[in-house]
Backbone as a ProteinNet text record, in pm:
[ID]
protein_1_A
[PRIMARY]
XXXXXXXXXXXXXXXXXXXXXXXXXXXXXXXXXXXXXXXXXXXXXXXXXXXXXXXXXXXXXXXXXXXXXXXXXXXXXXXXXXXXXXXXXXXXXXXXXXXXXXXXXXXXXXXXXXXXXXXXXXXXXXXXXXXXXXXXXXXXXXXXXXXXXXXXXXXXXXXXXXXXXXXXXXXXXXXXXXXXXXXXXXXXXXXXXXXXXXXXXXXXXXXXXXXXXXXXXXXXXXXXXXXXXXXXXXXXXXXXX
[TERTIARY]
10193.6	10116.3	9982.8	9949.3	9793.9	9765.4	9611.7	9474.5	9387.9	9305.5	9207	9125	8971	8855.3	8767.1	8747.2	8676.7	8541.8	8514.8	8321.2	8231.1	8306.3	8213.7	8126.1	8147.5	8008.4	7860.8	7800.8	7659.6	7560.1	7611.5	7556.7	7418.3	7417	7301.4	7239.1	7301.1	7273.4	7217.4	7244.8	7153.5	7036	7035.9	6875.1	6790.9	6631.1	6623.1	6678.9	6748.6	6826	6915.1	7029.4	7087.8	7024.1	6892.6	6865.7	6893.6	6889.4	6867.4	6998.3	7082.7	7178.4	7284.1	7375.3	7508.4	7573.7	7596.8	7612.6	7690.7	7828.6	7883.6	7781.6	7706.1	7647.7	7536.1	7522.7	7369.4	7424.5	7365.5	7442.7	7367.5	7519.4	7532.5	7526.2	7442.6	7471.5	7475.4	7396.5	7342.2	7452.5	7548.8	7609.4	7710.6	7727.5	7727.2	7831.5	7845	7912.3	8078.9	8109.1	8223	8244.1	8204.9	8214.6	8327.4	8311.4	8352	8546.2	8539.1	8688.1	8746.2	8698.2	8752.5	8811.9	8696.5	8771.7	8887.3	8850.2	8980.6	9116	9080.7	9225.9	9266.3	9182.3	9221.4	9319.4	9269.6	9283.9	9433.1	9462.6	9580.9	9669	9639	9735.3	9740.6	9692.6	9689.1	9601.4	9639.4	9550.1	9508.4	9590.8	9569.9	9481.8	9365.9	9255.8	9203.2	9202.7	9158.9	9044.8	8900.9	8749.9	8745.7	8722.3	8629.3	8544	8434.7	8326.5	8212.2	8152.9	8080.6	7917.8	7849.7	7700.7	7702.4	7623.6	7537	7668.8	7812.6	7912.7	7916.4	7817.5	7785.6	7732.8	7666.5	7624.7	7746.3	7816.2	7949.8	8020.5	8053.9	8111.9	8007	7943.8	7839	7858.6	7843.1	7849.6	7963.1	8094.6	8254.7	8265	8230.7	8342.3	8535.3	8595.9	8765.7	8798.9	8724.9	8738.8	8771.8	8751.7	8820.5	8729.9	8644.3	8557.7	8649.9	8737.7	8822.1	8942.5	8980	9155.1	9177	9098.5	9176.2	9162	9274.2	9241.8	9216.5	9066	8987.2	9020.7	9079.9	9083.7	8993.4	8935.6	8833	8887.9	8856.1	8850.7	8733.2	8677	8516.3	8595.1	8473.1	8490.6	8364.5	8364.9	8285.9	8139.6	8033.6	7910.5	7923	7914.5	7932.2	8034.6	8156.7	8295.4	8389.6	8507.1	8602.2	8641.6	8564.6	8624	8720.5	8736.4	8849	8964.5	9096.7	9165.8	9185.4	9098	9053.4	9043.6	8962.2	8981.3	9069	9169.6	9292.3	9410.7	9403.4	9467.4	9466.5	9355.6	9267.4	9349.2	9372	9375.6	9546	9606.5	9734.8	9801.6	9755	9843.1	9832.9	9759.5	9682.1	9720.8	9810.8	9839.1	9973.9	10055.9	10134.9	10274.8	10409.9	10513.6	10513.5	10433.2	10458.4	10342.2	10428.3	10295.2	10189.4	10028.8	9919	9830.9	9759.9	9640	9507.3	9452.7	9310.2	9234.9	9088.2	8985.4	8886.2	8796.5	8664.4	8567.2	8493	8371.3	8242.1	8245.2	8094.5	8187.3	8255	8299.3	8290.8	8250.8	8238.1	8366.1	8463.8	8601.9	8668.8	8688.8	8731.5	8877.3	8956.8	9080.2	9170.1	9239.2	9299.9	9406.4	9412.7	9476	9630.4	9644.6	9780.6	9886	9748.5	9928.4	9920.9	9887	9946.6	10080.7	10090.6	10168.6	10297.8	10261.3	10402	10457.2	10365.9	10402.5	10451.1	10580.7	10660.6	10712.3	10663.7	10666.8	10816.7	10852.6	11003	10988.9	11110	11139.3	11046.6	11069.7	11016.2	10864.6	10811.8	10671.3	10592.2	10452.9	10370.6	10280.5	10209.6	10084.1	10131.7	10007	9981.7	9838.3	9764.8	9601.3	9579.6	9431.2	9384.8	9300.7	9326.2	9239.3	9153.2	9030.4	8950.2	8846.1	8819.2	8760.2	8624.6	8626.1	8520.6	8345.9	8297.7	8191.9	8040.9	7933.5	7853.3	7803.1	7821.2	7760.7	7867.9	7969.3	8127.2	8188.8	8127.7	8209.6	8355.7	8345.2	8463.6	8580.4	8567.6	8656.1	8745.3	8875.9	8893.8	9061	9144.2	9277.8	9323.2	9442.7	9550.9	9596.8	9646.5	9725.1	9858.7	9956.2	10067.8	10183.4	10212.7	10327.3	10385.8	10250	10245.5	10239	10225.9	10235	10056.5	10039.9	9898.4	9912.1	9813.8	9899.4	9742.5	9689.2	9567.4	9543.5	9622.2	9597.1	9711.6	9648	9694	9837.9	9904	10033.6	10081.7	10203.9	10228.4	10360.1	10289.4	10370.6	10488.5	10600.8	10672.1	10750.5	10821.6	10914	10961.5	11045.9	11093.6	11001.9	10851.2	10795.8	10720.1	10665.8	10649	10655.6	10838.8	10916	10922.4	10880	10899.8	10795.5	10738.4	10567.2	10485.5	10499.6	10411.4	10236.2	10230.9	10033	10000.9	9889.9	9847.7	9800.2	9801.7	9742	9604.4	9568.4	9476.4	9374.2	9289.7	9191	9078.4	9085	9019.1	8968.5	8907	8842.8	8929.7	8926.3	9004.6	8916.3	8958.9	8889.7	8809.1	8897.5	8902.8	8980.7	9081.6	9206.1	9277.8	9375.1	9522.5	9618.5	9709.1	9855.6	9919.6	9964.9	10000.8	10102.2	10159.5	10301.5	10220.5	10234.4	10204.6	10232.6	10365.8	10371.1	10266.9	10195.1	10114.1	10022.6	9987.5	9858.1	9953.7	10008.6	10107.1	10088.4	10052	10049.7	9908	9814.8	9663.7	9663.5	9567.1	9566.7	9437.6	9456.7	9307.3	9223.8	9203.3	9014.9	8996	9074	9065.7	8961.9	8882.6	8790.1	8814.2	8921.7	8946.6	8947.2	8898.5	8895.3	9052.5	9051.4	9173.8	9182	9103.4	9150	9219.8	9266.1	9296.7	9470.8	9445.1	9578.1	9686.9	9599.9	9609	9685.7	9577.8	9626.8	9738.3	9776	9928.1	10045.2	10029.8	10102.7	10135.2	10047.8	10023.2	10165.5	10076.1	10160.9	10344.5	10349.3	10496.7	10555.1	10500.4	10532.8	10536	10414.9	10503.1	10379.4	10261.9	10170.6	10210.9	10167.3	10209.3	10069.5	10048.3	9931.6	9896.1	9771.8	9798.7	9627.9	9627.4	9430.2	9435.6	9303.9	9225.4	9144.8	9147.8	9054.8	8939.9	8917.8	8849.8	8679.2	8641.3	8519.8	8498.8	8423.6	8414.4	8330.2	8220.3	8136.7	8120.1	8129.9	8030.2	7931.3	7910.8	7795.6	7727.1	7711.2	7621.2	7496.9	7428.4	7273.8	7185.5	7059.4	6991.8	6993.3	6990	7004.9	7140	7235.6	7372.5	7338.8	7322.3	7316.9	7236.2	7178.2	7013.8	7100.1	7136.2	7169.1	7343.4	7394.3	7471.6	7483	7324.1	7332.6	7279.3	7213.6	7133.8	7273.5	7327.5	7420.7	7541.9	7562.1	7657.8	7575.4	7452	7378.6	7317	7309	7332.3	7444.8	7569.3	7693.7	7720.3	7681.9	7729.6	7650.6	7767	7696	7583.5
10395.1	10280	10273.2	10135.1	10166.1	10049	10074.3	10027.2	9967.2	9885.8	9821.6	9802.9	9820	9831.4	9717.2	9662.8	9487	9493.8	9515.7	9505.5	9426.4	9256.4	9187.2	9101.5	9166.4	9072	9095.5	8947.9	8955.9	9058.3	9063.7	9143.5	9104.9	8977.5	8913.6	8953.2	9004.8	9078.6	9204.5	9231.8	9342.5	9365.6	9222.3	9234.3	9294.9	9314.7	9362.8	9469.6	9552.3	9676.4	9613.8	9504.5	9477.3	9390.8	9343.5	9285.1	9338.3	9486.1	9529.9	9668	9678	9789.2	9672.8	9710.6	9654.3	9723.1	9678.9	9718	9816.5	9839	9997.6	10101.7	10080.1	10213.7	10220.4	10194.6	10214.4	10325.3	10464.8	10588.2	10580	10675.7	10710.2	10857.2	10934.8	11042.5	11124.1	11085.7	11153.7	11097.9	11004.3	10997.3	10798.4	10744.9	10576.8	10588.6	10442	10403	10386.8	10358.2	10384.8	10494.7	10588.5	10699.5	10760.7	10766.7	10769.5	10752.8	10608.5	10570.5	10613.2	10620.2	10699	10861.1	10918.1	11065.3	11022.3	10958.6	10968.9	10918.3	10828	10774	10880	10939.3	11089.6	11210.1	11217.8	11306.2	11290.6	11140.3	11081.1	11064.1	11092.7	11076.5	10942.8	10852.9	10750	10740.6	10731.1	10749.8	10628.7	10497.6	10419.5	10308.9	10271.9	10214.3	10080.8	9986.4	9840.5	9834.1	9820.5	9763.7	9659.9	9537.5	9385.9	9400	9323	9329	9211.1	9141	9022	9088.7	9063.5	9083.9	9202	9217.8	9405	9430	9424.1	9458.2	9601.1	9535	9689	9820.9	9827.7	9901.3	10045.6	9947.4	9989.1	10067.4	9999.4	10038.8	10212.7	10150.1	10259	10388.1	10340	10477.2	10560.3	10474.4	10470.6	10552.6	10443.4	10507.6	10462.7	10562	10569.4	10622.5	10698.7	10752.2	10903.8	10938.4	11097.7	11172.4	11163.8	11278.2	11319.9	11215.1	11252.2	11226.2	11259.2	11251.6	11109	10990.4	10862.7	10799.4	10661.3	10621.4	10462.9	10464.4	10318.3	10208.3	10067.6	9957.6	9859.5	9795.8	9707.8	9529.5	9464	9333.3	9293.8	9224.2	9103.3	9004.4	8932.8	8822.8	8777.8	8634.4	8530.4	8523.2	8498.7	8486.1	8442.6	8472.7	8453.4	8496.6	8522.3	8619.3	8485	8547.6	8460.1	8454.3	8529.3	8520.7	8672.1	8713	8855.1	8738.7	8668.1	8643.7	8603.8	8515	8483.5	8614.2	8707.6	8819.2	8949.7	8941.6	8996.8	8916.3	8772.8	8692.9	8717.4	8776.9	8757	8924.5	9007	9123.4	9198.1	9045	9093.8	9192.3	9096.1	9226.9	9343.9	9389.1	9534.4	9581.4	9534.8	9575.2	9581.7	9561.1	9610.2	9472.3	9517.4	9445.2	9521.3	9607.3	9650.6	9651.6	9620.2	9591.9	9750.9	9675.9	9791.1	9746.8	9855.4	9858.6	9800.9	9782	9693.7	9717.5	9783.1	9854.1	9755.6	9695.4	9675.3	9785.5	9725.5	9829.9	9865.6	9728.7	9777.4	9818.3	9880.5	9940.1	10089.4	10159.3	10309.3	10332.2	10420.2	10435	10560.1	10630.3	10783.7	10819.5	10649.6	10627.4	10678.3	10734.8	10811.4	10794.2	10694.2	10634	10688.9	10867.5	10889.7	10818.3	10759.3	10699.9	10565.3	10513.8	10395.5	10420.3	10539.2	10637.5	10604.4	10632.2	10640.4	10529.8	10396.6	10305.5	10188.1	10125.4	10080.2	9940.1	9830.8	9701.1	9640.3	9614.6	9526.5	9417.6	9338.1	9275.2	9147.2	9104.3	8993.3	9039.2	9145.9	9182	9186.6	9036.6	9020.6	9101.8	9168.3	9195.4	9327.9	9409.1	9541.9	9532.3	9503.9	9498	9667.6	9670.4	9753.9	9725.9	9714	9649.2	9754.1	9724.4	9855.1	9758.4	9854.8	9822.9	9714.1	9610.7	9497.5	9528.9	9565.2	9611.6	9551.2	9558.6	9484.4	9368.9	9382.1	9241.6	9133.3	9168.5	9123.8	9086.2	9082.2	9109.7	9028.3	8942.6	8826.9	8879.6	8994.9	9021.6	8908.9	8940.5	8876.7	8817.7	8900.3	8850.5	8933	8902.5	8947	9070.7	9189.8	9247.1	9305	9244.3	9297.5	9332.1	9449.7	9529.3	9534.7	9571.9	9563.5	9453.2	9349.8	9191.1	9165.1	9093	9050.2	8930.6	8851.2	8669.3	8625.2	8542.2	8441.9	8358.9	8343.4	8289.8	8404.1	8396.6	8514.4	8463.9	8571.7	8541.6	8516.5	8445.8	8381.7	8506.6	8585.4	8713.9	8627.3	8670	8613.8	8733.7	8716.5	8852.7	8909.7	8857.2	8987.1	9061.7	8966.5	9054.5	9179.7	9159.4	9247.2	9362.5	9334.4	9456.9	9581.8	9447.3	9545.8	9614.1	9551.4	9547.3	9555.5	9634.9	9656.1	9652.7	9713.8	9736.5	9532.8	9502.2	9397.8	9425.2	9271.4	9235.9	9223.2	9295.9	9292.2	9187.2	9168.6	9109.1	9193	9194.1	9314	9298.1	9352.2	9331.5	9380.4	9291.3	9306.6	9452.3	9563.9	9698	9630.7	9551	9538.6	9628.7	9686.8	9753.8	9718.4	9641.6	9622.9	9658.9	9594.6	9645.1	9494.2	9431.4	9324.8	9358.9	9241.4	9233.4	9101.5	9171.6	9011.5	8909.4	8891.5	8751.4	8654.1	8710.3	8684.6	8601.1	8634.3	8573.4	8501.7	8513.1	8453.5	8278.9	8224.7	8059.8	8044.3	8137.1	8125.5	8155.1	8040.8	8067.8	8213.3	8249.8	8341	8375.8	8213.5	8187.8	8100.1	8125.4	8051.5	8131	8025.7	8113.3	8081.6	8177.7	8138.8	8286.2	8256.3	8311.7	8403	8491.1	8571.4	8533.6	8520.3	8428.7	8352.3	8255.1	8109.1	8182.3	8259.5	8323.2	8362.9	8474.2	8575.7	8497.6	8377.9	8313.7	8226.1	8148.5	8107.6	8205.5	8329.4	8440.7	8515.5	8504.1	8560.6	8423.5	8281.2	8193.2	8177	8280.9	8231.9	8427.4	8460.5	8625.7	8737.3	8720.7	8832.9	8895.4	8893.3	8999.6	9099.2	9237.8	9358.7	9394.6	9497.9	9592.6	9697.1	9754.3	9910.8	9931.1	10008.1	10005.7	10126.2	10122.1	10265.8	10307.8	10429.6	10479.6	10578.1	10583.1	10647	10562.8	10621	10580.2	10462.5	10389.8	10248.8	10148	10155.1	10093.3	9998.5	9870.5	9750.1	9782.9	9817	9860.1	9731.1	9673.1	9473	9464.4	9526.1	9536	9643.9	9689.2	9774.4	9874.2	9800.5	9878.7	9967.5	9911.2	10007.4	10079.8	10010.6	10119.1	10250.5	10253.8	10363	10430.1	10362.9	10403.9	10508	10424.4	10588.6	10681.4	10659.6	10757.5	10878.4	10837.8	10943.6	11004.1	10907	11012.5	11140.5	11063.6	11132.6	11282.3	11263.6	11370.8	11504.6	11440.2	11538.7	11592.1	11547.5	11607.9	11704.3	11687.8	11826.1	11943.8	12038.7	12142.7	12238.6
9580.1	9627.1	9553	9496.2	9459.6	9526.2	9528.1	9592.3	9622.7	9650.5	9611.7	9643.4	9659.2	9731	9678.1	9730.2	9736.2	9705.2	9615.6	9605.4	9488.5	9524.4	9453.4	9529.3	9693	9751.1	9721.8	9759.5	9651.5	9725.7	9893.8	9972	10064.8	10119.1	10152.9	10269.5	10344.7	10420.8	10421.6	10329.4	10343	10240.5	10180.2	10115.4	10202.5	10134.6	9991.9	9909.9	10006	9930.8	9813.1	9842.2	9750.9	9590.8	9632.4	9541.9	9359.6	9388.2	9235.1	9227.3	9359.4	9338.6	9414.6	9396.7	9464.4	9555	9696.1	9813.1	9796.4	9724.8	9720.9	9684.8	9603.2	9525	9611.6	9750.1	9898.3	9933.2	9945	9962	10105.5	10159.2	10287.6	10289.8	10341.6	10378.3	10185	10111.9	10006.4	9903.8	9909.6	9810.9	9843.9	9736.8	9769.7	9853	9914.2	10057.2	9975.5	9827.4	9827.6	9735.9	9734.1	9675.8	9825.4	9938.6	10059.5	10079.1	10003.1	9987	9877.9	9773.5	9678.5	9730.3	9777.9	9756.4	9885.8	10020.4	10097.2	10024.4	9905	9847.5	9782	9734.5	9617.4	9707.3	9831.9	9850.6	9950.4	9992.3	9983	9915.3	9782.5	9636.1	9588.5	9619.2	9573.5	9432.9	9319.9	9173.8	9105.5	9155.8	9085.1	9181.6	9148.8	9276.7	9180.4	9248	9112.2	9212.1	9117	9248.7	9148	9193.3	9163.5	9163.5	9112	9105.1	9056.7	9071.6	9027.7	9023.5	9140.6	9166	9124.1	9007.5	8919.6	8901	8825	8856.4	8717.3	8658.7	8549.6	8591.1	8722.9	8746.3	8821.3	8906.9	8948.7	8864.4	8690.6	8602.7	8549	8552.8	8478.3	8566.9	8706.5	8841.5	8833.3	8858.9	8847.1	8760.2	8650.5	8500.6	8573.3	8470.1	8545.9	8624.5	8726.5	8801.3	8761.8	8659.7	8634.8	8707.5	8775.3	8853.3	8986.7	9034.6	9154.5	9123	9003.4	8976	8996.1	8958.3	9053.2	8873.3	8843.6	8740.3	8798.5	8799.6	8814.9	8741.3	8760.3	8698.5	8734	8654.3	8716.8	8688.4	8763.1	8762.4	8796.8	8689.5	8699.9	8763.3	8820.3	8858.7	8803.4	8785.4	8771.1	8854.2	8796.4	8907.3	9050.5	9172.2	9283.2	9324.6	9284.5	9294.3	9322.7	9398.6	9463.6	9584	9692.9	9789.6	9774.2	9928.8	9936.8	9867.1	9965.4	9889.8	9735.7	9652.7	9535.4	9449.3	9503.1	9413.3	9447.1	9529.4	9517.5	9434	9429.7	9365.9	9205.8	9175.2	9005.6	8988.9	9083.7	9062.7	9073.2	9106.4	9110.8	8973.4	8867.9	8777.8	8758.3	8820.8	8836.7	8924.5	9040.9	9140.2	9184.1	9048.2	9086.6	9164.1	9197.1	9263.1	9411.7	9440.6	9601.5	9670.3	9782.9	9862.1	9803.5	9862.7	9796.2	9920	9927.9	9980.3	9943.5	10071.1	10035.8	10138.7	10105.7	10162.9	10162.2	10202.6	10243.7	10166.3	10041.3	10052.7	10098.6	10207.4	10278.8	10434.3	10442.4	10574.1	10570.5	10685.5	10687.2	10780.7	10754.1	10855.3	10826.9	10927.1	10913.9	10927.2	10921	10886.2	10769.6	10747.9	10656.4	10584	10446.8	10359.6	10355.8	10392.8	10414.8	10495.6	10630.7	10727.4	10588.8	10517.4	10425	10376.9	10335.3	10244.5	10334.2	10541.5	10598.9	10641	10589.8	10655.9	10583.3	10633.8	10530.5	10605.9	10564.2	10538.4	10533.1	10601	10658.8	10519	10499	10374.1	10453.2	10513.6	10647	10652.5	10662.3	10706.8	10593.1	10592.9	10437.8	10474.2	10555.7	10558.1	10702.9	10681.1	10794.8	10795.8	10930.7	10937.7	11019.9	10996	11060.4	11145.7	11324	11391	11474.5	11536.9	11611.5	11702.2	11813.5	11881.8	11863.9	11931.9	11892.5	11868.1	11797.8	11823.5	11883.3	11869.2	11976.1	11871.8	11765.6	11701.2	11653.1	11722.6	11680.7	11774.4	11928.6	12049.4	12086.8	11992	12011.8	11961.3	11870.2	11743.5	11705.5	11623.2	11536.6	11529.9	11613.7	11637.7	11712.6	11777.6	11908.8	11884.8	11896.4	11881.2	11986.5	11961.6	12096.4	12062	12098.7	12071.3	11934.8	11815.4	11661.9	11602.1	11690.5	11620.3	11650.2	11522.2	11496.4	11447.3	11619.6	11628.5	11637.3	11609.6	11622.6	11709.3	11807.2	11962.9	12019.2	12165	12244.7	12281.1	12314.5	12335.5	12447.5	12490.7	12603.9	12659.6	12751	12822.9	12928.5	12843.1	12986.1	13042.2	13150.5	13199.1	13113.4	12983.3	12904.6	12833.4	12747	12678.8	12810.9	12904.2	13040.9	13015.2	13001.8	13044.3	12908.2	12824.3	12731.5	12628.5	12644.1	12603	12694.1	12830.8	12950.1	12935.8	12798.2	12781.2	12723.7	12801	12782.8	12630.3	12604.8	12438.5	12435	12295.5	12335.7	12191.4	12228.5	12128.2	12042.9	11904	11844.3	11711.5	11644.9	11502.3	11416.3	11274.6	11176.2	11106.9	11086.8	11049.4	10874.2	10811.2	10684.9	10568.6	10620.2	10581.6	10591	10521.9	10503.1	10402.1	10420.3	10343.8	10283.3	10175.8	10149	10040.6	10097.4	10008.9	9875.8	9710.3	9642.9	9665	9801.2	9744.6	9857.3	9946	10017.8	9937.6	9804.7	9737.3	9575	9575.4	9443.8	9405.8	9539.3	9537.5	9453.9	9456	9441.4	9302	9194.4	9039.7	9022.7	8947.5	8907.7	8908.3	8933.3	8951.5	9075.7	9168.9	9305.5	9371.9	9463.7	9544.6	9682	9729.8	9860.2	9927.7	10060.8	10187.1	10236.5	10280	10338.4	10467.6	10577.3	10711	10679.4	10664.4	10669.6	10621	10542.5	10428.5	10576.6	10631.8	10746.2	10887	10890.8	11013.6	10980.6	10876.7	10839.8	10810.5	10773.6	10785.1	10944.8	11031.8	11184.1	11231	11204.5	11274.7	11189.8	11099.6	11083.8	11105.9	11226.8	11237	11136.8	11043.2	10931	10912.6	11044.7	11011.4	11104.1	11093.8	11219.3	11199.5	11295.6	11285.4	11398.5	11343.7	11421.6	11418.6	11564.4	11639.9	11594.2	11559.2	11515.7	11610	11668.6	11770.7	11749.3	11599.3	11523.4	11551.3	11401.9	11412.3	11306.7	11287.6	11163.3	11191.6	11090.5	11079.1	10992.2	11021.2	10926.2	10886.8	10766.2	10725.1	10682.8	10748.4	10696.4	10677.6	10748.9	10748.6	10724.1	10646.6	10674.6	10795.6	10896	11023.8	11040.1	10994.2	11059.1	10961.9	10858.5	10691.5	10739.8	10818.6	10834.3	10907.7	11029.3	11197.9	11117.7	11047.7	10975.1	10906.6	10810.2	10739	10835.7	10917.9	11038.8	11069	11170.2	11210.9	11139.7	10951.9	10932.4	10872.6	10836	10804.8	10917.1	11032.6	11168.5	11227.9	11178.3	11160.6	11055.1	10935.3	10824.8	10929.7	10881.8	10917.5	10842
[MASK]
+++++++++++++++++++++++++++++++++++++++++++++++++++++++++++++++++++++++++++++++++++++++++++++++++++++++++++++++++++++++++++++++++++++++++++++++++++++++++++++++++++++++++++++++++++++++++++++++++++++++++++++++++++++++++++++++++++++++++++++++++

């Protein structure tokens, strides 16, 4: 399986930090926020990892390199000034990625989720997409789609006596982690240089059944703002021993 870690947002949120570094390379805990996903993909076996890149996207390159510091072999895809959007630049990045479904990471997310279950989890001919959903957090409280009995639907689902019986735990409503699993042909309709959005992709895939997904009870942070950015580097640095 190979990879892909998303980091051509311009990062506005978290100006002024981003103004002159690019939101992956804001270190957490003494070393950058995707330096983090790399070694968990490494250490998953996953070698082949494609990062995008637009805003400072040289700097990335310069940090990176091919990845030979963690056994991983880095491919890069530019994008254009302002980027394309997540879907748009998974679209630009298909040939790099391969005919099977691959993975796709978020790089301003902190998550102690572990790239191996990717490895065990295997995509029905019928099933385009696998999300990673987690608890709603407090600046998110609405989260982001349904999840019931592995199905990940965009309006809540209508429980009748059989699903009940058989799906007894209520559905629940939850945040998209920013981890998934996609089959290419999910993004195949989209030219190169499209700049489109992955919701819209997500929720016409949900409404014709062919998204699944699975809650993380771990830990995972949006790293969006200065503040979470701070509020985790504290904590992960009072954890080393």
């Amino acid at each position: 399986m190979r990879a892909m870690i998303l980091a051509a947002g311009r990062g506005e949120r978290m100006r002024p930090l981003t103004d002159h570094t690019p939101k992956p390379l804001l270190r957490v805990a003494g070393k950058p926020l995707i330096e983090w996903h790399l070694e968990r993909l490494a250490q998953a076996g996953i070698r082949d990892v494609v990062i995008n890149h637009a805003w400072l996207g040289e700097q990335l390159e310069a940090a990176l390199g091919r990845g030979e510091r963690w056994n991983l072999r880095i491919h890069w895809s530019p994008e254009p000034p302002g980027g394309l959007e997540t879907a748009g630049g998974i679209a630009r990045a298909l040939p790099l990625l391969g005919r099977e479904p691959f993975l796709v990471i978020n790089g301003d997310v902190w998550c102690d989720w572990q790239p191996q279950q990717a490895l065990q989890l295997k995509l029905e001919p019928q099933q385009h997409a696998w999300l990673l959903l987690v608890a709603n957090p407090a600046h998110h409280p609405g989260g982001d789609f349904w999840l019931f009995d592995h199905q990940v639907l965009h309006q809540p689902p209508e429980r009748n006596a059989q699903h009940a019986e058989l799906a007894p735990h209520p559905p629940s409503r939850l945040t998209f982690a920013g981890v998934g699993i996609y089959r290419p042909e999910l993004f195949a309709h989209l030219p190169s240089d499209a700049h489109a959005p992955l919701a819209p992709i997500l929720r016409q895939a949900m409404a014709n059944n062919t998204v699944i997904g699975s809650r993380h009870h771990g830990e995972w942070v949006d790293v969006g703002t200065p503040e979470r950015l701070q509020q985790l580097d504290a904590r992960l640095r009072n954890e080393r021993p």
